[in-house]
C-alpha positions as CSV (number, residue, x, y, z in Angstrom):
1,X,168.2,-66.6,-81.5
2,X,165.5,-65.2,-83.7
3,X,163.2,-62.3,-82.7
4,X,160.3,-65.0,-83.1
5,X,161.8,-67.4,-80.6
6,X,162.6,-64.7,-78.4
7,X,159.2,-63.5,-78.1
8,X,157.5,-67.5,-77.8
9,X,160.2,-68.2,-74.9
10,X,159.5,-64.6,-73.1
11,X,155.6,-65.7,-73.3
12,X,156.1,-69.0,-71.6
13,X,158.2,-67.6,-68.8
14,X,155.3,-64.8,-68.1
15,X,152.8,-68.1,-68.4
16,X,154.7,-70.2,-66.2
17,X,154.9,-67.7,-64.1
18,X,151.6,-66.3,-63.8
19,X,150.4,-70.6,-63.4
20,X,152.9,-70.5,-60.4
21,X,151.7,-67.3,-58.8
22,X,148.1,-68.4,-59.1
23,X,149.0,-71.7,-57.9
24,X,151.0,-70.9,-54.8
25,X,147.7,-68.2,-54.2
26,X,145.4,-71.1,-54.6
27,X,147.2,-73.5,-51.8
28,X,147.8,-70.4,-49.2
29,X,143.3,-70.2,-49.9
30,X,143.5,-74.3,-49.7
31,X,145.2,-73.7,-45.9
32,X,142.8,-71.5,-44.8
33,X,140.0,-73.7,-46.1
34,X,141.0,-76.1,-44.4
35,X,141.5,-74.3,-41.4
36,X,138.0,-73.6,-41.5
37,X,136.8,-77.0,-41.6
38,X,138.8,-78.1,-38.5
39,X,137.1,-74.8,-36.8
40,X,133.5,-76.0,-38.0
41,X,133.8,-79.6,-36.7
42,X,134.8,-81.9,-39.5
43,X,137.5,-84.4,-38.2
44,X,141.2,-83.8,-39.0
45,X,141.1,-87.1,-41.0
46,X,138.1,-86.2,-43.1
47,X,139.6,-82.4,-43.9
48,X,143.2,-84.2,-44.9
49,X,142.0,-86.8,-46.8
50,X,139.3,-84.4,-48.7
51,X,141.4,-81.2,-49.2
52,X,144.6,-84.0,-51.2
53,X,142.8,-84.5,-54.0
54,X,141.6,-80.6,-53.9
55,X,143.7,-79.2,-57.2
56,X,143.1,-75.5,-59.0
57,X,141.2,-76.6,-61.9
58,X,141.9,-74.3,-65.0
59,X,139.0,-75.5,-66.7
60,X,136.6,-74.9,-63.9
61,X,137.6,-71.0,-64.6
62,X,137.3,-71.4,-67.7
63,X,134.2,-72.9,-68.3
64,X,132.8,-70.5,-65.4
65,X,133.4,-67.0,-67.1
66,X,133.4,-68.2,-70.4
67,X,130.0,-70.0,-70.8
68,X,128.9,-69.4,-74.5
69,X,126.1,-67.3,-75.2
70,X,124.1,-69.1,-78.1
71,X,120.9,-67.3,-79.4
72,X,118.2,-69.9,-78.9
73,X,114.8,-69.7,-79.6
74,X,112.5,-72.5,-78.4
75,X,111.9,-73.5,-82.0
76,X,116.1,-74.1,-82.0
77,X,116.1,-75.3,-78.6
78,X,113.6,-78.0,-78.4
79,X,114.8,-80.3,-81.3
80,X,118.3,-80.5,-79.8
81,X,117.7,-81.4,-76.1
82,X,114.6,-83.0,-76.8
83,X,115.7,-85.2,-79.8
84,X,113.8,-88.4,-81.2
85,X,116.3,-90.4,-79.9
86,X,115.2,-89.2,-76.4
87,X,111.8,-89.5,-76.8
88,X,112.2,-93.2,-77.7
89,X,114.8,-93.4,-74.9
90,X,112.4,-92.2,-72.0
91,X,109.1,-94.5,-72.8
92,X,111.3,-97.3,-73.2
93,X,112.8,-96.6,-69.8
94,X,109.6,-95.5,-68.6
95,X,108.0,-98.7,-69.3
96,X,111.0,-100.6,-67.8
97,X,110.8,-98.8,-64.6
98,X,107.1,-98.5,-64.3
99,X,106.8,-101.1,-61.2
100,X,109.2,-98.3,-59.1
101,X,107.5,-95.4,-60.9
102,X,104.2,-96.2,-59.8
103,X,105.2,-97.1,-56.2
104,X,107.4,-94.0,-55.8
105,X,104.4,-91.8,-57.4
106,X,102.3,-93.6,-54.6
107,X,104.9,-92.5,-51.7
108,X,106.0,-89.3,-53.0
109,X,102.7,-87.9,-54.9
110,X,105.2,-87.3,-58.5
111,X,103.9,-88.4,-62.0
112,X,106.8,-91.3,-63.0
113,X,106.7,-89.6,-66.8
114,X,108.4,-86.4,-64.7
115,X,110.9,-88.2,-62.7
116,X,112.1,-90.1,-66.0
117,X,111.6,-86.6,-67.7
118,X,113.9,-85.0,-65.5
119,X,116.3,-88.2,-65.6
120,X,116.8,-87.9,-69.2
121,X,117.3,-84.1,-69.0
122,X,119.6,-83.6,-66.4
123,X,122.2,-86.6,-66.9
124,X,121.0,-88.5,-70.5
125,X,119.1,-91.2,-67.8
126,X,122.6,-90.9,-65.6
127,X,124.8,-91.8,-68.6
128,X,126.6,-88.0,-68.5
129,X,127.2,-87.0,-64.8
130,X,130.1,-85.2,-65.5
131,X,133.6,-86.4,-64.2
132,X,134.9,-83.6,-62.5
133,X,136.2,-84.0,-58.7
134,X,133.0,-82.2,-56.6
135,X,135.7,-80.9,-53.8
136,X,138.5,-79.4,-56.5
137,X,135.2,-77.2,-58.8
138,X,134.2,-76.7,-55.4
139,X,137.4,-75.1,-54.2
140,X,138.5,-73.5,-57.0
141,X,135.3,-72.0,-57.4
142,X,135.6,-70.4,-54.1
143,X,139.2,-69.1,-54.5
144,X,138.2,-67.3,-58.1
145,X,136.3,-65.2,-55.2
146,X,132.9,-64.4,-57.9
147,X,131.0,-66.2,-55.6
148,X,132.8,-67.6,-52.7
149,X,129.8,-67.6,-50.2
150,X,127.9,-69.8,-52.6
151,X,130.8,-71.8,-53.4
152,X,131.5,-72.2,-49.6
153,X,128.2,-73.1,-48.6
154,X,128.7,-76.1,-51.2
155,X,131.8,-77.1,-50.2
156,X,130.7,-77.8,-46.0
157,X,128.1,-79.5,-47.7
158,X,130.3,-81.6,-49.7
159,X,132.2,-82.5,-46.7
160,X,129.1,-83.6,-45.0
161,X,128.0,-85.7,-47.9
162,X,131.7,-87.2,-47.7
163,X,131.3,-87.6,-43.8
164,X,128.3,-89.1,-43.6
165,X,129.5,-92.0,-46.2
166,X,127.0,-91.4,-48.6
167,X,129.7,-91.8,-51.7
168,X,133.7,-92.8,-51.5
169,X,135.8,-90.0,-52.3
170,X,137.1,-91.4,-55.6
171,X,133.5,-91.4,-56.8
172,X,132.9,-87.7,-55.9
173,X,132.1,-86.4,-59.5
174,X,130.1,-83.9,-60.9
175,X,130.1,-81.4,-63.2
176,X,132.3,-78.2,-63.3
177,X,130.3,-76.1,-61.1
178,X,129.7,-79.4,-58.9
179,X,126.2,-80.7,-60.1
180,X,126.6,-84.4,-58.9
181,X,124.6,-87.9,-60.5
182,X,122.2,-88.4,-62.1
183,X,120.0,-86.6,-60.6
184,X,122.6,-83.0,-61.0
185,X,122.1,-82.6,-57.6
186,X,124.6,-79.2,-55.6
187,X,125.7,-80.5,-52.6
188,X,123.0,-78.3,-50.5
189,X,120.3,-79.9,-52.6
190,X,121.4,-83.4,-51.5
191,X,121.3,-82.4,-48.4
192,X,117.9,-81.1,-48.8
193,X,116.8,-83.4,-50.7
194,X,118.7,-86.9,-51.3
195,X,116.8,-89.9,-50.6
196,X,117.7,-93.4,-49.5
197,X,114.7,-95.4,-51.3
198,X,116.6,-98.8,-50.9
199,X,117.4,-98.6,-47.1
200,X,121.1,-99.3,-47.9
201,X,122.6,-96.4,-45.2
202,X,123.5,-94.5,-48.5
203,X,121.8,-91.9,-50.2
204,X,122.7,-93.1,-53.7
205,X,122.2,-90.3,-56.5
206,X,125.4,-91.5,-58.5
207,X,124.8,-95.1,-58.9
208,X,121.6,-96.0,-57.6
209,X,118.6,-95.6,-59.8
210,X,116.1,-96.1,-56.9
211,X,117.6,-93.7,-54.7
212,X,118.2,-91.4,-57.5
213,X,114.2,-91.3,-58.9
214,X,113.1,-90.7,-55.2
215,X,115.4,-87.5,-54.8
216,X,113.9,-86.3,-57.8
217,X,110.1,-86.9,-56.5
218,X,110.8,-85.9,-52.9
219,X,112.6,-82.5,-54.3
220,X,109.4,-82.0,-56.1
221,X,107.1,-82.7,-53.5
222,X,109.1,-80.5,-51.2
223,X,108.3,-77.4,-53.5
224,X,105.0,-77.8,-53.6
225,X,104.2,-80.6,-56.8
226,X,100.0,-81.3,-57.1
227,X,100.1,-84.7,-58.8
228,X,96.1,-83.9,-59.4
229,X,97.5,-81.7,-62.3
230,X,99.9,-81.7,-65.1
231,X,102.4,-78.6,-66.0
232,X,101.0,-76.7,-68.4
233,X,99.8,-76.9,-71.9
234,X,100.4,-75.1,-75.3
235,X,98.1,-72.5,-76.2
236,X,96.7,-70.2,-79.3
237,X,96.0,-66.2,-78.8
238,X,93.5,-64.5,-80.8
239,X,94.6,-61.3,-82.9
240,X,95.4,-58.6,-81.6
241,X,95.8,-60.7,-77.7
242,X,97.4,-57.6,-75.0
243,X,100.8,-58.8,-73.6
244,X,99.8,-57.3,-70.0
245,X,98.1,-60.5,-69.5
246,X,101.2,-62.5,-70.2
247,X,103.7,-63.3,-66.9
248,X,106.3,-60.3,-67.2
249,X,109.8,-61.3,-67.9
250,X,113.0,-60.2,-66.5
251,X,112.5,-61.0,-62.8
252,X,115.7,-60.4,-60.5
253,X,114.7,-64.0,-58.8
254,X,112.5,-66.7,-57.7
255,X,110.6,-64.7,-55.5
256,X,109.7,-62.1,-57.9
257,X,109.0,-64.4,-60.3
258,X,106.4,-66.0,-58.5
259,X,104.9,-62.7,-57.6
260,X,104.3,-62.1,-61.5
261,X,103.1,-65.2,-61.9
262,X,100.5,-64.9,-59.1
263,X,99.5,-61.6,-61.4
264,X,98.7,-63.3,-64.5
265,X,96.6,-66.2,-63.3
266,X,93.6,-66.5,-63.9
267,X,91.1,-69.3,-64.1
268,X,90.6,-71.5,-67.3
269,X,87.5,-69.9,-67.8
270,X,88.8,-66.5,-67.4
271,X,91.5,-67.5,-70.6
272,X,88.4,-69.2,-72.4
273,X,86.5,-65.8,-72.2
274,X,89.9,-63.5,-73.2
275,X,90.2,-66.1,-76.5
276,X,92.7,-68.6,-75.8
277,X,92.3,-72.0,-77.1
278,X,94.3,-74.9,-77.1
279,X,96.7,-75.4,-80.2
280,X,93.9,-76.7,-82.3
281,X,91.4,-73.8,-82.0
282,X,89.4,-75.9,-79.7
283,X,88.3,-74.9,-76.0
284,X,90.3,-75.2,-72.7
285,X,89.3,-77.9,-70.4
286,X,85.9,-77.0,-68.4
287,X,87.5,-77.7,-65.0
288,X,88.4,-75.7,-61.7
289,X,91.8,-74.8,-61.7
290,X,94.0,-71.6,-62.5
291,X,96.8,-70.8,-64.6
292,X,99.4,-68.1,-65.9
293,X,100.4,-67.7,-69.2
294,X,103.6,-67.9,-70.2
295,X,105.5,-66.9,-73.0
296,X,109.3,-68.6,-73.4
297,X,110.6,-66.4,-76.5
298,X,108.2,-63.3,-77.5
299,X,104.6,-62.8,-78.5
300,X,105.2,-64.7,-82.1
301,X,106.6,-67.4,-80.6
302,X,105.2,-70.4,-78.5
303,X,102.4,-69.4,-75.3
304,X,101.8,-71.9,-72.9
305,X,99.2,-71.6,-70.0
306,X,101.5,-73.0,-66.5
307,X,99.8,-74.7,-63.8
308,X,100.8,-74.9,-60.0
309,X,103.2,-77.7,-61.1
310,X,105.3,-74.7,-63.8
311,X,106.2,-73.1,-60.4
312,X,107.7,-76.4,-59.1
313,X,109.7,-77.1,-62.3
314,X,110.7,-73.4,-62.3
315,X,112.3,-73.6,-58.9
316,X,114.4,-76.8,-59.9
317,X,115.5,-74.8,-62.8
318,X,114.4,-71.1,-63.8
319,X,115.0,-71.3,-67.4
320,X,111.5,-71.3,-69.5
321,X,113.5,-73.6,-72.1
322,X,114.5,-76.0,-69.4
323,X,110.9,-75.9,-67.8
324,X,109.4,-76.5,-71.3
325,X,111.7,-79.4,-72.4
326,X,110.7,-81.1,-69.2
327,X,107.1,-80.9,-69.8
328,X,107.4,-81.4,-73.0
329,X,109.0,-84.8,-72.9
330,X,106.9,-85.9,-70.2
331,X,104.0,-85.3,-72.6
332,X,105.7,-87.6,-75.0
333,X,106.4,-89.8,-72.7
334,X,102.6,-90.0,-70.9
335,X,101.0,-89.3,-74.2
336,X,102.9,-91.4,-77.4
337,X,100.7,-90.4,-80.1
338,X,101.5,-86.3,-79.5
């Protein structure tokens, strides 16, 4: 036997090995998950026929600790989840949908050109809602032990999704980290959150588009959306503008955030007087309302003044990327000539 050989065959054994420790480690954690549920309530049926198809996912692991870390800037960012193809995509849909748009926007109080924004964003208008079983990224999460609170407050609220019939268990897919539809609800936000806008006993985020649009207005009604305003708008800064007036970056969380953001608004006319003007040099709208400004990359890069409706976005995602591809395709969307 060559050294070579030697050396692949010794690796394997240590792999194998290593997959079986893990593995039996992973269904003694599966047992007491299980034992859990039982203790919490959920019926000896629903805990067996859930925790079967629970399998230590590899990939979840994976994909958890090893998500890449590209350097974006808006400029890079923008283009590539906010292509032309999109664009297109989302006022055709828009107009398609506009009959349910406008009556959910009367019910709920949420611009359609958001909801389909949103839509497009989070699952490619539900096309890509990921096809990995919610209750295996779920448990395996948990067992890695990173986060196994968060992943355990998930997982009961899986079960209750499951238990309450709202989708079959062979049709319980998500994403890796257990975003679900097309709407990329967690489990706790469909709880929250989840709608059923058709009256059919099921709240629907995987396969029905009514039920999925609805969960998206009624989550951003529930934080606070004014459907009087829009999000924000780009903005220009004279020479010379000081960066104390701009929302300070590296908040530990929402709550913080929104403390800084309180601290740089001001009123329209308060940014008209400092020098800020929209993109084309000319003034900011003469109305009554108040704004912080915003800035996504650095000083040389895009500003944006936010409006009560940022802070809404920001709390369904706090990326300033995200929040700004959302508003931005809305704008295309509401406004085809931008």
């Amino acid at each position: 036997m060559t050294k070579t050989l030697k050396v692949l065959l010794t690796s394997l054994c240590f792999s194998a090995s290593v997959s079986a420790t893990t593995q039996a480690e992973f269904d003694l954690y599966l047992d007491k998950l299980k034992a859990e549920a039982l203790q919490k309530g959920y019926e000896q049926s629903l805990v067996d026929s859930a925790f079967a198809t629970a399998k230590f996912k590899k990939k979840v692991i994976k994909a958890d600790k090893t998500q890449p870390e590209i350097v974006e800037t808006l400029e890079t960012y923008l283009p590539k989840r906010v292509p032309d193809w999109k664009i297109k995509r989302a006022r055709a849909l828009y107009k398609e949908n506009k009959e349910l748009l406008d009556k959910i926007e009367a019910e709920f109080g949420v611009q359609g050109r958001f909801i389909i924004a949103l839509w497009g964003l989070e699952s490619s208008f539900g096309r890509v809602q990921g096809g990995y079983p919610v209750i295996s990224s779920l448990v395996t999460l948990a067992f890695d032990g990173r986060r196994e609170a968060l992943y355990k407050r998930q997982l009961w609220a899986a079960l209750d999704i499951l238990r309450d019939g709202h989708v079959e268990l062979g049709n319980f897919k998500g994403s890796w980290a257990g975003a679900m539809g097309q709407t990329q609800f967690m489990p706790t936000s469909f709880k929250s959150y989840a709608v059923d806008y058709n009256k059919d006993g099921r709240k629907d985020i995987w396969t029905t588009k009514e039920d999925a649009f609805a969960s998206i207005a009624n989550y951003l009604k529930s934080v606070g959306w004014n459907n009087n305003l829009t999000w924000g708008r780009q903005v220009k800064l004279p020479d010379g503008f000081s960066e104390n007036y701009v929302l300070k970056r590296g908040t530990r969380n929402h709550s913080q955030w929104l403390e800084f953001f309180s601290n740089s608004e001001r009123s329209l006319e308060a940014w008209q007087a400092l020098g800020v003007r929209r993109t084309d040099g000319t003034d900011l709208p003469n109305v009554n309302i108040t704004a912080a400004l915003v800035m996504p990359d650095d000083m040389n890069g895009r500003m944006y003044l936010a409006y009560d409706n940022y802070k809404a976005l920001m709390n369904w995602n706090r990326s300033y990327y995200f929040v700004t591809s959302v508003g931005y395709l809305s704008d295309r969307i509401g406004y085809p000539k931008i």
